[in-house]
C-alpha positions in Angstrom: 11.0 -150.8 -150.9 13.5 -153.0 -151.6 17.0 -151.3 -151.9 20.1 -152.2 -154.0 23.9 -151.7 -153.1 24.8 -148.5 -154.7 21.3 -148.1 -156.3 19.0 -147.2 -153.4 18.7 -143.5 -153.7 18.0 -144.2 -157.7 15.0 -146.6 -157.1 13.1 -144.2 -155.2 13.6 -141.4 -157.4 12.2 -143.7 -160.3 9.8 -144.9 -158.3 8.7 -141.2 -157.1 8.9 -139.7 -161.0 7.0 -142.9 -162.1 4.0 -141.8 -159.6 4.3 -137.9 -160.8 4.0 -139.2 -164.7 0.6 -141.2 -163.8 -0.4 -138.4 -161.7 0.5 -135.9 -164.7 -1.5 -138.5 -167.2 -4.7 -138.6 -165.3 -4.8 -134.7 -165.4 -4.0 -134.3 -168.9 -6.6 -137.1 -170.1 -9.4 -135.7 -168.3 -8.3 -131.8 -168.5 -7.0 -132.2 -172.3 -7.7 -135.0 -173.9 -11.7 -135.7 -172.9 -12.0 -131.6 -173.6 -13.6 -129.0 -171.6 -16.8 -130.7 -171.4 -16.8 -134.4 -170.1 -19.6 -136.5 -171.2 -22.7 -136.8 -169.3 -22.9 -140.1 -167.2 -26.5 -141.7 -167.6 -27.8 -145.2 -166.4 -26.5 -147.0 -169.9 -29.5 -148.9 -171.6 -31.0 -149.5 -175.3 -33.9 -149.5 -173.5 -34.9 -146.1 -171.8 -34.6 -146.3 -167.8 -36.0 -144.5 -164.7 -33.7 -141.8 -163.7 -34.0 -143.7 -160.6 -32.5 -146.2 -160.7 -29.0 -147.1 -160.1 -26.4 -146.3 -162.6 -24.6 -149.4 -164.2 -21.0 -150.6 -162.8 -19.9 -152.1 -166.0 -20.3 -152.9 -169.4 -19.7 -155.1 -172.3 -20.2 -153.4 -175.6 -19.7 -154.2 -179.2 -18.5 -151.4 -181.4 -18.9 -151.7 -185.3 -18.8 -150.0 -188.2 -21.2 -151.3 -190.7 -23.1 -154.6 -190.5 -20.3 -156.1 -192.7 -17.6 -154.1 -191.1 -15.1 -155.7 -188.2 -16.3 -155.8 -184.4 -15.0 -154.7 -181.4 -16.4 -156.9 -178.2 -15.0 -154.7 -174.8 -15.4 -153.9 -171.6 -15.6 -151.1 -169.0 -16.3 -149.1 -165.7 -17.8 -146.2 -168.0 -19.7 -147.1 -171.0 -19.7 -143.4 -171.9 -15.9 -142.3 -171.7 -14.4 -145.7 -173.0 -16.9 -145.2 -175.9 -15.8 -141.3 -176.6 -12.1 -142.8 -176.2 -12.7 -144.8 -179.1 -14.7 -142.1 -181.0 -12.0 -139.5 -180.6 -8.8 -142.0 -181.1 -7.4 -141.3 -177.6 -5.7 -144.3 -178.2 -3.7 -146.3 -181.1 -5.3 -149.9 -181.5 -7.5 -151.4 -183.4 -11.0 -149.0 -183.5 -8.0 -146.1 -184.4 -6.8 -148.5 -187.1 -9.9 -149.8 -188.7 -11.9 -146.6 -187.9 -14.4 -148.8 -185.6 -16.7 -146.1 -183.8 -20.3 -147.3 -183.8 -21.6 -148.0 -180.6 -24.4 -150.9 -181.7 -25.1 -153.6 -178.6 -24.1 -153.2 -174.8 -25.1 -155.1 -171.3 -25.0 -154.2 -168.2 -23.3 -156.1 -165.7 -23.0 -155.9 -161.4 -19.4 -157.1 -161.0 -16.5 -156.8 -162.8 -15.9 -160.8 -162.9 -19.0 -161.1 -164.8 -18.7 -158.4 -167.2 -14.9 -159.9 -168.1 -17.0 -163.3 -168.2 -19.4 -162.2 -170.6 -16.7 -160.7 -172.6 -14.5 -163.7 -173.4 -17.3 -165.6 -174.2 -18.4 -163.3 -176.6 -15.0 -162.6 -178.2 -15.0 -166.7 -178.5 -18.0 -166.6 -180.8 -19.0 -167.1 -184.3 -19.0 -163.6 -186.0 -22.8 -164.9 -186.7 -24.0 -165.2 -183.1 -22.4 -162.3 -182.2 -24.8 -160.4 -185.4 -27.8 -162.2 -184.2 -27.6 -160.5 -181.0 -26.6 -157.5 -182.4 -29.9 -157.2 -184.0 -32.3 -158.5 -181.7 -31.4 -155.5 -179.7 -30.8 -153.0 -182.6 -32.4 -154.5 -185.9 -31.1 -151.0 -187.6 -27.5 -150.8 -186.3 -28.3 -147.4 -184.8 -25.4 -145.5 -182.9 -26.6 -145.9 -179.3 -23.9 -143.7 -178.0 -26.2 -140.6 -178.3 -28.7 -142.2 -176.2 -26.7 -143.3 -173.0 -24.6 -139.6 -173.2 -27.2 -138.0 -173.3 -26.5 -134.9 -175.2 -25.9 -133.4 -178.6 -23.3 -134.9 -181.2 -21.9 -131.3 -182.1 -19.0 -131.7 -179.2 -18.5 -135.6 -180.3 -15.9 -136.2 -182.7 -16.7 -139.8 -184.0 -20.0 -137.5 -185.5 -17.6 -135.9 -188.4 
């Protein structure tokens, strides 16, 4: 660590309370924040899988609220908690602000370079393109968040 005349001692002390708040963070998200009982991690797919197989590394998903409604192209290590993050409003962005909770297209990915890939060339698309493959996988813009938890909506607050 680097030191500074006369500001050594203070550095580290940031530095130390800075870990403790992350620390702190992690327990209260998980503890708190996710609830009592964390969501079930299943191999995510539209398409039902052998239990098998390998579970997925990471995602790109669409969110949505109606067919006419805004979309939300992400991705993630954990297709299940980043989508009940969104569902419950852990965070302030933009599902919390335009209420963008429907779970309606995903793909599975091997490495994280190609999931971030796949995502910024989605995100450059033509809102059109990005319906058109929306519904060749889900014609009805069914929630498919039920289906990769796998369990009940009664502990899922983007249900109400």
């Amino acid at each position: 660590m680097m030191t500074i005349p006369g500001h050594g001692s203070r550095l580290a002390r940031d530095d130390e309370a800075r870990r403790s708040r992350v620390t702190a963070f992690r327990t209260v998200r998980d503890d708190v924040y996710l609830g009592a009982r964390r969501p079930g991690r299943r191999h995510a797919s539209i398409r039902d899988r052998p239990q098998d197989e390998a579970p997925m590394r990471y995602a790109v998903y669409m969110l949505a609220t109606r067919k006419d409604g805004p979309l939300y192209v992400g991705v993630t290590n954990d297709l299940v908690r980043r989508v009940f993050e969104h569902r419950s409003d852990a965070v302030r962005g933009f599902t919390w602000q335009f209420n963008v909770h429907r779970l309606v297209w995903f793909e599975a990915h091997d490495s994280i370079e190609a999931a971030i890939t796949r995502e910024k060339q989605i995100k450059r698309w033509r809102r059109a393109w990005k319906i058109e493959m929306i519904e060749t996988e889900n014609p009805e813009w069914d929630d498919l968040y039920e289906r990769i938890a796998g369990g009940s909506s009664a502990d899922d607050p983007g249900s109400r």
